[in-house]
Structure formats: C-alpha cells, structure tokens
C-alpha positions in Angstrom: -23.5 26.6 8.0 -20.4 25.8 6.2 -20.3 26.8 2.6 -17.8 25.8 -0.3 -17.7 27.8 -3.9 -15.7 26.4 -6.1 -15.0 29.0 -9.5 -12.3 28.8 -12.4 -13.4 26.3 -14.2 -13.4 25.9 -18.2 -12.1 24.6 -21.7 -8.9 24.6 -21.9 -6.7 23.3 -24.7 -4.7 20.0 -23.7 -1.1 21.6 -22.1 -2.5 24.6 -20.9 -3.2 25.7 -17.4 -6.5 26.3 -15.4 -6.6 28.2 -11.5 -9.7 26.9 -9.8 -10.8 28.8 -6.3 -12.8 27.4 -3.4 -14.1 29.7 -1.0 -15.1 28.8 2.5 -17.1 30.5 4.6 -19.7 29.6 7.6 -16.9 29.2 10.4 -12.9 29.7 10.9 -11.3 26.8 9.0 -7.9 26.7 10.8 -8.0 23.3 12.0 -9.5 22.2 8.8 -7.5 20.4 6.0 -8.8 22.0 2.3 -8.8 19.6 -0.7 -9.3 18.8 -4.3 -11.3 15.7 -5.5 -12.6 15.1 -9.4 -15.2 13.1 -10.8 -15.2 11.8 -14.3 -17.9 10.6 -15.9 -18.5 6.6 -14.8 -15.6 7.1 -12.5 -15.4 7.4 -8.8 -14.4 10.6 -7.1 -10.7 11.1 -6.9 -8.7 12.8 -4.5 -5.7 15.0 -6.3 -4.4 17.1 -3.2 -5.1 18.3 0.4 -3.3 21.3 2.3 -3.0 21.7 6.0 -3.5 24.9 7.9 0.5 25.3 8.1 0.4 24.5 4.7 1.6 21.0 4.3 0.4 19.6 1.4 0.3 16.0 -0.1 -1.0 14.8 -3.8 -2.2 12.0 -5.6 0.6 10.4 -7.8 -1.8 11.2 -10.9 -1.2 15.1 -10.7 2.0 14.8 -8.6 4.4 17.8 -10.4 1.6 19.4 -12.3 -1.2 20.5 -9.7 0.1 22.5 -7.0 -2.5 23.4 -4.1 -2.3 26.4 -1.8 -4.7 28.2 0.8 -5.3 31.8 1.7 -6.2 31.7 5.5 -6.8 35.1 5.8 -9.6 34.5 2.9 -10.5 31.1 3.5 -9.8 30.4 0.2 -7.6 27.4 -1.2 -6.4 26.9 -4.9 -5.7 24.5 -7.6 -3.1 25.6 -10.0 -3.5 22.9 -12.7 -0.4 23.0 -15.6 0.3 21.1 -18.5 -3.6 19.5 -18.6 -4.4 16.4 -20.4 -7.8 15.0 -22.0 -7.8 12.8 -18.9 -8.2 15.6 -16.6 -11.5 16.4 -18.0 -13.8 16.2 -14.7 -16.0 18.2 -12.2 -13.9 19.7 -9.6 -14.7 19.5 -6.5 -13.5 21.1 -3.0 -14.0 19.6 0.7 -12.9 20.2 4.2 -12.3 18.1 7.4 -11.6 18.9 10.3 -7.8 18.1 10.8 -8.6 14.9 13.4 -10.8 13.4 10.9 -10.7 11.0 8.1 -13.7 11.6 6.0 -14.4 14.7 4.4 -17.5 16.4 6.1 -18.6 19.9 3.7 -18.1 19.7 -0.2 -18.6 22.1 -2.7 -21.4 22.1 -5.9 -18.4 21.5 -8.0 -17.1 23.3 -11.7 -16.7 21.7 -14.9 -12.7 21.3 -16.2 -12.8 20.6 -19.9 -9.4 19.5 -21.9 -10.1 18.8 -25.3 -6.6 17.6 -27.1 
C-alpha cells in the first residue's frame, strides 16, 4: 500500500523560507512523477511543481523562481524548498504521485499546514 508523509510545515514570517518533505513508501517509485499541490481555504487544489525520476522538473507560474522541487530516490523522498513566502502562500500542502504514463494523480498525502502571516 502506497503511503505519502508529508512534514515541515509551519509559521513562517512573510519572506522567509520553509523545507517541506514527503516520504513514500509501499513500492519503488521510479517510474513515478512526485509533486506538490496546495489548498487554500475556498480555493481549489493547485498544482506548484512535479519532478520526474531523472529529475526533470516543471512549476506553476505562481511559484516559478521561488519553490524549487527535488527528490531523493535512494529515500523515496521529494522536497519543496519554498523561499521568499507571501501571505498568499498560506495553504495545506500536499504531496502526490503518478505513475509517469498517467495523467491523474493516483496516492496523495494527509497534507501540513503552511502559515505566512505578513
């Protein structure tokens, strides 16, 4: 069974930064794609950023230049790196996997809170 932990979430003052973690366990994950969604409060999830197993990455235009996404394979573990946070980027965080073939995300994580107060 596939599992998703998302950790390093938190207040944070608006500019600062915040490294959240998803680890993956329940089977190998190298043909999987790894990625970050959000979810504001009466607002639809959002996707910020997705990394392939050879580590190609791609990012929504929102966090373009301030999140930077990155994956461990030998942990099964993939990052956000979130710099220079705004108010706006207050949201639950949430990771998900696919397998690389695939359009819809199929295993998500509970999610952790991101606070930016300004």
């Amino acid at each position: 069974q596939v599992r998703l932990v998302e950790s390093g979430g938190g207040f944070v003052q608006a500019g600062g930064s915040l490294r959240l973690s998803c680890a993956a366990s329940g089977r190998s994950f190298s043909n999987y794609i790894m990625a970050w969604f959000r979810q504001a409060p009466g607002k639809e999830r959002e996707f910020l950023a997705a990394v392939g197993s050879g580590g190609s990455t791609n990012y929504a235009d929102s966090v373009k230049g301030r999140f930077t996404i990155s994956r461990d394979g030998g942990k099964n573990t993939v990052y956000l790196q979130m710099n220079s946070l705004k108010s706006e980027d207050t949201a639950v965080y949430y990771c998900a996997t696919r397998l690389w073939s695939l359009s819809r995300y199929e295993s998500w994580g509970q999610g952790t809170q991101v606070t930016v107060s300004s």
